[in-house]
N, C-alpha and C positions, 0 to 999 in steps of 0.2 A: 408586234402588230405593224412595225413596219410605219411608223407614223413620227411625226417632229414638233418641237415644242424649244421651250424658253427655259433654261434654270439662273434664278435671278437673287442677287441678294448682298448687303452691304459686304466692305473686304473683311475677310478673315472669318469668313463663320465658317466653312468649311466647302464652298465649292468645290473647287479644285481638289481635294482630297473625296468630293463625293463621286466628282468625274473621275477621280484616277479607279475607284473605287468598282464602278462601272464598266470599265475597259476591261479590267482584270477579270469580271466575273463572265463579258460576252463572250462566248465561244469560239474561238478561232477559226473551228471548223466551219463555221454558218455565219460571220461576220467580218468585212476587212473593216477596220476600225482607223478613223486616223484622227489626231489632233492635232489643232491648229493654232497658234499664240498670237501671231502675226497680222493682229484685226485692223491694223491698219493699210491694209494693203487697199488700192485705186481699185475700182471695177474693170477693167480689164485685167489686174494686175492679178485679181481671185480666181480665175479659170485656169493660168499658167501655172500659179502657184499648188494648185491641187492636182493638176499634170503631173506635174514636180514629185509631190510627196507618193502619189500613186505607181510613181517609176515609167510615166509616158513620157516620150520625149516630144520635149516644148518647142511649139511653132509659133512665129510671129502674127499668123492670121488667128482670129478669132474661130473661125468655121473647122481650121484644120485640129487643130483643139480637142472642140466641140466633137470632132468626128470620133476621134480615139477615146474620149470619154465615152463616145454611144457602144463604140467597139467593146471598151469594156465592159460596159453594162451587158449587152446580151452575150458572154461570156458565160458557158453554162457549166462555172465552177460551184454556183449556190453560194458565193460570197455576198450577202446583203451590204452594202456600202455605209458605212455610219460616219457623219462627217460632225466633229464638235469644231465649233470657233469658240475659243477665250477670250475676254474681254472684248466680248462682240459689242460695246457700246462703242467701241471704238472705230467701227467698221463705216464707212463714208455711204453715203445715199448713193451710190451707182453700186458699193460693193454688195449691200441684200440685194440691191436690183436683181445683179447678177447672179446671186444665188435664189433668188425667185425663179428668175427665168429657167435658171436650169434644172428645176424642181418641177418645170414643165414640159422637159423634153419627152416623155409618154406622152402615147397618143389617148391611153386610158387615163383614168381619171387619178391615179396613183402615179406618186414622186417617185423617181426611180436610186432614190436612197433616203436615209432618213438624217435631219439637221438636226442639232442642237446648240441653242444659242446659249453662251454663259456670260454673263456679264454680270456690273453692279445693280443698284436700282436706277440706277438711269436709264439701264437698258429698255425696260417696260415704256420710260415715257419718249423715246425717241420711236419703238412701233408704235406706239397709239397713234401717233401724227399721221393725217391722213393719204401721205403719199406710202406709207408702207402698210396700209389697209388690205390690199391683195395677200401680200404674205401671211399677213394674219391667219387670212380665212382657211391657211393651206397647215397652221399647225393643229396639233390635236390636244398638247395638253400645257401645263403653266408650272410650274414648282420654284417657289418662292421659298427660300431661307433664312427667316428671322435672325434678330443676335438672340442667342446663348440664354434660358433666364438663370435667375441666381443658384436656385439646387442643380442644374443643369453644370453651370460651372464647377461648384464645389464637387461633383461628382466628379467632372473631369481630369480634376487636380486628383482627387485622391485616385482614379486610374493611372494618371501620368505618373504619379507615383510608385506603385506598385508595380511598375511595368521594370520598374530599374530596381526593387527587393524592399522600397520603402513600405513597410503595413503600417506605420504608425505618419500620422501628418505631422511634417514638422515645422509646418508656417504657425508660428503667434498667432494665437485669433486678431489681435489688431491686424497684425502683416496684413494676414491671409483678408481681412475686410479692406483694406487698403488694396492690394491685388486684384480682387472682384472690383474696386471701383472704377479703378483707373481701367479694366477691361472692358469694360460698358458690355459686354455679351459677346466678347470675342475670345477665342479661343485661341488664337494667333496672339494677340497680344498677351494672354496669357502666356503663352510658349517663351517666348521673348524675355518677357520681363523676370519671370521666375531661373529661368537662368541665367541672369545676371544678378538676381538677389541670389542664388548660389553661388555664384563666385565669387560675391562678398561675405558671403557667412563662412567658408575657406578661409576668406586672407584674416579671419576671426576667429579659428578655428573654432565657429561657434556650430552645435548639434541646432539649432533653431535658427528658423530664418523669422530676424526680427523685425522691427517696421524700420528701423535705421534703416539696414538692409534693401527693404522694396525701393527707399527715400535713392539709398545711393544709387540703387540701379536703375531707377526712373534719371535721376542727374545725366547714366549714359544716354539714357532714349528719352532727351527733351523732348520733341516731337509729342511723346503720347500724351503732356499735359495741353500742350495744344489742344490733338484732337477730343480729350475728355472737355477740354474746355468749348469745344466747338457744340458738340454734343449734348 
């Protein structure tokens, strides 16, 4: 429907894997699609930059820009424009400017492509503020990404498992409770962590990964008692 919106949610539950997700399934024939990592770029610096990725060559004025992008839009190849920014919390108050603004180059009441913003949760509370209240009004929907709950995880594992010939779970019920904890609902950390408790049940040549195991491979990823402890 040709409309734009927010996907928002702590790291590691799976944005990015829902946007890459996404990309793959819109049709090439009917969509140019681009994505964009670089949320920190200045407000003026977000118009060149999407020049750039589009294969328009980039001019120092602002209008001349503008122009080649309008050029492309009425382009009557049928490419809908889809533009994602990643870690769009990161994106400075002139850069949504910028991207509002240019969400109103139609004289009709329709964007002439469609945004999606990705960030963490911080993202939500930097539009709520009332200078990006405009842009608000111009998305259509909202999708938030909880962490992970616990059957949720445990199902994961035993997919992630199977994917490589394992049918049988060979985390210790301790391990395996120790793994869901320190993962607080991520799946990323998940990822992480359990292959490095494989690579010590190897130098063990043991068939189970046991809670030793999780212990030593949390020791590589200090950090995650951190963040569990934050949490």
């Amino acid at each position: 429907v040709h409309s734009s919106g927010v996907l928002h949610g702590p790291n590691g539950v799976g944005k990015s894997r829902l946007v890459q997700s996404l990309v793959e399934r819109l049709p090439q024939k009917a969509y140019r699609t681009i994505v964009m990592s670089y949320s920190s770029l200045s407000g003026s610096d977000v118009i060149r930059y999407i020049c750039h990725l589009h294969g328009i060559s980039v001019q120092q004025r602002r209008s001349d820009n503008l122009m080649a992008l309008r050029a492309m839009w009425n382009q009557r190849d049928g490419l809908w424009p889809v533009w994602i920014f990643e870690e769009a919390q990161n994106l400075s108050a002139m850069g949504l400017e910028e991207l509002r603004l240019l969400s109103c180059e139609r004289l009709d009441t329709q964007s002439p492509f469609s945004l999606l913003l990705v960030g963490d949760d911080t993202l939500m509370q930097r539009l709520q503020l009332a200078i990006h209240r405009p842009m608000l009004t111009r998305f259509g929907f909202c999708l938030h990404l909880a962490p992970w709950k616990r059957d949720e995880l445990v199902a994961y594992i035993q997919h992630r498992l199977e994917e490589v010939g394992l049918h049988e779970n060979v985390f210790d019920p301790d391990a395996q409770e120790l793994l869901l904890r320190i993962a607080s609902g991520s799946p990323r950390i998940i990822n992480g962590l359990a292959q490095r408790a494989f690579e010590q049940a190897a130098r063990d040549r043991s068939r189970t990964l046991r809670v030793e195991h999780v212990q030593q491979a949390l020791d590589q990823l200090p950090w995650l008692g951190y963040l569990r402890e934050e949490g």
